[in-house]
N, C-alpha and C positions, 0 to 999 in steps of 0.2 A: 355212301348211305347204305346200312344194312338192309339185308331181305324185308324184315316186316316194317322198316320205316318205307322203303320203297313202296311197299302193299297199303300201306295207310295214306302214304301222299297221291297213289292212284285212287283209290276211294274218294278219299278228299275233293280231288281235280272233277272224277267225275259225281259229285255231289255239285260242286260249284258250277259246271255247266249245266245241271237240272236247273238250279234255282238263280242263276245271274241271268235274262230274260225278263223281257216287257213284262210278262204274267207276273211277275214280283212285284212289281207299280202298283198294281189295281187294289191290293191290300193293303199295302205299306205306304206307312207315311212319306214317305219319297215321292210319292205322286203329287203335293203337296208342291215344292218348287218344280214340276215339271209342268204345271201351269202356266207357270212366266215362260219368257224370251229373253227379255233384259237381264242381262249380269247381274246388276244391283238387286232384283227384285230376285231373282234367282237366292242369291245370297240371302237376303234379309230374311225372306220367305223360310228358308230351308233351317235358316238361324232360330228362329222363334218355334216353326214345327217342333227340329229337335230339343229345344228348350223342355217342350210338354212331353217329351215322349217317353212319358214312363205310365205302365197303365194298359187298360185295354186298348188297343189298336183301329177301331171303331169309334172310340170315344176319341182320341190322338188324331185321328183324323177329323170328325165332328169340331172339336175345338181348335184346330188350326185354322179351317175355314171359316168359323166364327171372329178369330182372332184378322184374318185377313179383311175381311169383310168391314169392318170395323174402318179399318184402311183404304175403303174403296177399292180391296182388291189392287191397286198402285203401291206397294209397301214402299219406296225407295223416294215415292214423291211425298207421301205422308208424313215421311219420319224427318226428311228436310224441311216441310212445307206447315207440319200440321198448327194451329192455334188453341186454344183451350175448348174452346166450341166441341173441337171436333176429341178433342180428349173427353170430356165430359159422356158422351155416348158411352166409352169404357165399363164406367162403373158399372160392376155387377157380374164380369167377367170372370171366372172361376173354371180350372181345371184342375182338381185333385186339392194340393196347397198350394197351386199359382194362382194369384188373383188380379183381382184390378188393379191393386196397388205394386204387384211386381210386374206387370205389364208397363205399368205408366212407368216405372223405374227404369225397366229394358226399351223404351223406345227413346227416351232422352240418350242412356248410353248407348245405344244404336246413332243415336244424331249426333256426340260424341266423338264417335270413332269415324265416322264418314264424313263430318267437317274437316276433322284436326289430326285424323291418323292413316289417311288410305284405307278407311273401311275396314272392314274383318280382314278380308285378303291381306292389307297393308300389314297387320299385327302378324299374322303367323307366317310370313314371309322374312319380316326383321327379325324376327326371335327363334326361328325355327335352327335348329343345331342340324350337325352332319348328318345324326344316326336319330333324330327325335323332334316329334313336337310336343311333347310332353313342357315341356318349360316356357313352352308360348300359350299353351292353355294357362298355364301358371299369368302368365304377364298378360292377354288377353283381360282375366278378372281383374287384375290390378286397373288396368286401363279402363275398363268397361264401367269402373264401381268409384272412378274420379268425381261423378256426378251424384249430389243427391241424393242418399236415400234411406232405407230401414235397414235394419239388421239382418231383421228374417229375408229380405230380399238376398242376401247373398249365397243363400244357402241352394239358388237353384242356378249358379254356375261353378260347377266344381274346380276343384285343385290337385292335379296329381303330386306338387308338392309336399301335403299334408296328407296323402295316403291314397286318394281317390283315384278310381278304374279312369272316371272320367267317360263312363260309358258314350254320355249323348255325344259329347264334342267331340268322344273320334268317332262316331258313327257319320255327325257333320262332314268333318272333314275328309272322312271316307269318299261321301258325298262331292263334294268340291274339288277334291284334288284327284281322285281315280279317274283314269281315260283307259276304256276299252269298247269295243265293236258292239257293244251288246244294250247298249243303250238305256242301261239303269244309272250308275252313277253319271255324274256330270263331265269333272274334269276341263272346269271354267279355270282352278288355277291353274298357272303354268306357269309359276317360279318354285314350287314347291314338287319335289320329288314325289311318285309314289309309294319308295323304296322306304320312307321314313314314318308313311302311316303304321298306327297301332289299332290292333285289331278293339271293336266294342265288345269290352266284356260284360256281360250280363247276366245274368242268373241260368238263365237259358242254355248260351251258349259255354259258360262256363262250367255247366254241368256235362255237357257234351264233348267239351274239350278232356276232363278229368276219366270220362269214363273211354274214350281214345287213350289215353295215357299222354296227350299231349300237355296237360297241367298236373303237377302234384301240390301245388302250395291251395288250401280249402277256404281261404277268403278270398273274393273277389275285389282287391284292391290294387294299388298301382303297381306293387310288386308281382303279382299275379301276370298284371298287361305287359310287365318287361319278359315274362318268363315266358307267357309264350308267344307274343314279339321272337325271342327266340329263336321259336321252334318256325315257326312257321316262315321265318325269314331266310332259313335252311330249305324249304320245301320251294319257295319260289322270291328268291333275291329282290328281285324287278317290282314283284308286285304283290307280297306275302297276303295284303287284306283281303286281297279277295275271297280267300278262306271262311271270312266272317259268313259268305251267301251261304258257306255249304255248313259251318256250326249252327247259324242260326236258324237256316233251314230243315236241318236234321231235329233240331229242338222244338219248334213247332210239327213236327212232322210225324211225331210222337217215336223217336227211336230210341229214345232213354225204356219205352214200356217192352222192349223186348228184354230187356234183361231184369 
């Protein structure tokens, strides 16, 4: 590794121990499945937050809890259990373009997958490749979209297949499959490597990565997330996304306005 990639992955490193800490929860929608205990609810919870999370961070938070709430706060007993009764409360739900009607679509495919496939964990654990899960996000939607539903509903679970960063779902699985000391991510799965997460690109961070020189391709799509997957899998093998605390939090943090 030359001089100034060494200089850049110690920046990095100590960016990522500023912003990987408790004090990241209290803002971030992550705090959100750190309510539960239970696996399941853990998962489901963390599933539907990242579903909404695109948008003010305030409002992502406001509509998860709303979204939970609706569930009795039990997401894993509701989604097995619930009756029309208790659907009918739904309507009227609305975050950005997710509404009630792709709400009620994502919790039958939630009921779905936890009858008949091992759950979320069950899908990205079958289909996940050596070096990706980029093609289990792909077969996830396949699977999740078996049941029922509208058109427009598809369009709020991505495909890196057909081009997409697929920002929310790895930021999920960031969530679910990272394990370290620090007590933000979960690291509930344990058949899934961490080595094979891809970082969440997003406008954000993707501007932050570009202006490091860690990206040179200028759309933020799945080509983008192979490239600097990349980079970043050079700076730490074991555990590359961690990286995401320290782009994302350089971008909120306003470090693009120094230059």
């Amino acid at each position: 590794m030359g001089q100034n990639l060494k200089e850049l992955k110690d920046f990095l490193d100590e960016k990522v121990a500023q912003y990987n800490n408790p004090t990241f929860i209290e803002l971030d929608p992550i705090q959100i499945p750190h309510s539960y205990t239970r696996k399941e609810d853990i998962e489901i919870s963390g599933f539907l937050t990242a579903v909404i999370s695109w948008g003010n961070r305030t409002s992502i938070v406001k509509n998860a809890k709303r979204m939970l709430a609706y569930m009795g706060d039990s997401p894993y007993d509701f989604i097995l259990g619930h009756d029309e009764r208790h659907l009918r409360q739904i309507d009227g739900f609305v975050h950005r373009t997710f509404n009630s009607v792709d709400l009620l679509t994502f919790i039958e495919g939630l009921k779905h997958l936890y009858k008949h496939k091992n759950g979320l964990e069950g899908i990205f654990v079958k289909y996940q490749t050596h070096d990706s899960l980029q093609p289990a996000i792909h077969e996830l939607k396949k699977e999740f979209f078996y049941v029922p539903h509208l058109e427009r509903t598809r369009k709020h679970l991505p495909d890196p297949m057909t081009g997409s960063a697929a920002k929310k779902i790895n930021m999920y699985l960031r969530w679910m499959v990272r394990k370290d000391d620090k007590g933000v991510d979960f690291g509930i799965w344990k058949n899934i490597p961490q080595s094979i997460l891809s970082c969440p690109l997003d406008v954000h961070s993707g501007n932050v990565a570009r202006k490091l020189g860690l990206l040179r391709r200028k759309q933020n799509d799945a080509k983008a997330v192979r490239e600097l997957d990349g980079v970043l899998r050079k700076f730490d093998p074991d555990d590359p996304v961690k990286y995401d605390f320290a782009l994302f939090g350089l971008g909120v943090s306003g470090y693009l306005n120094k230059f």
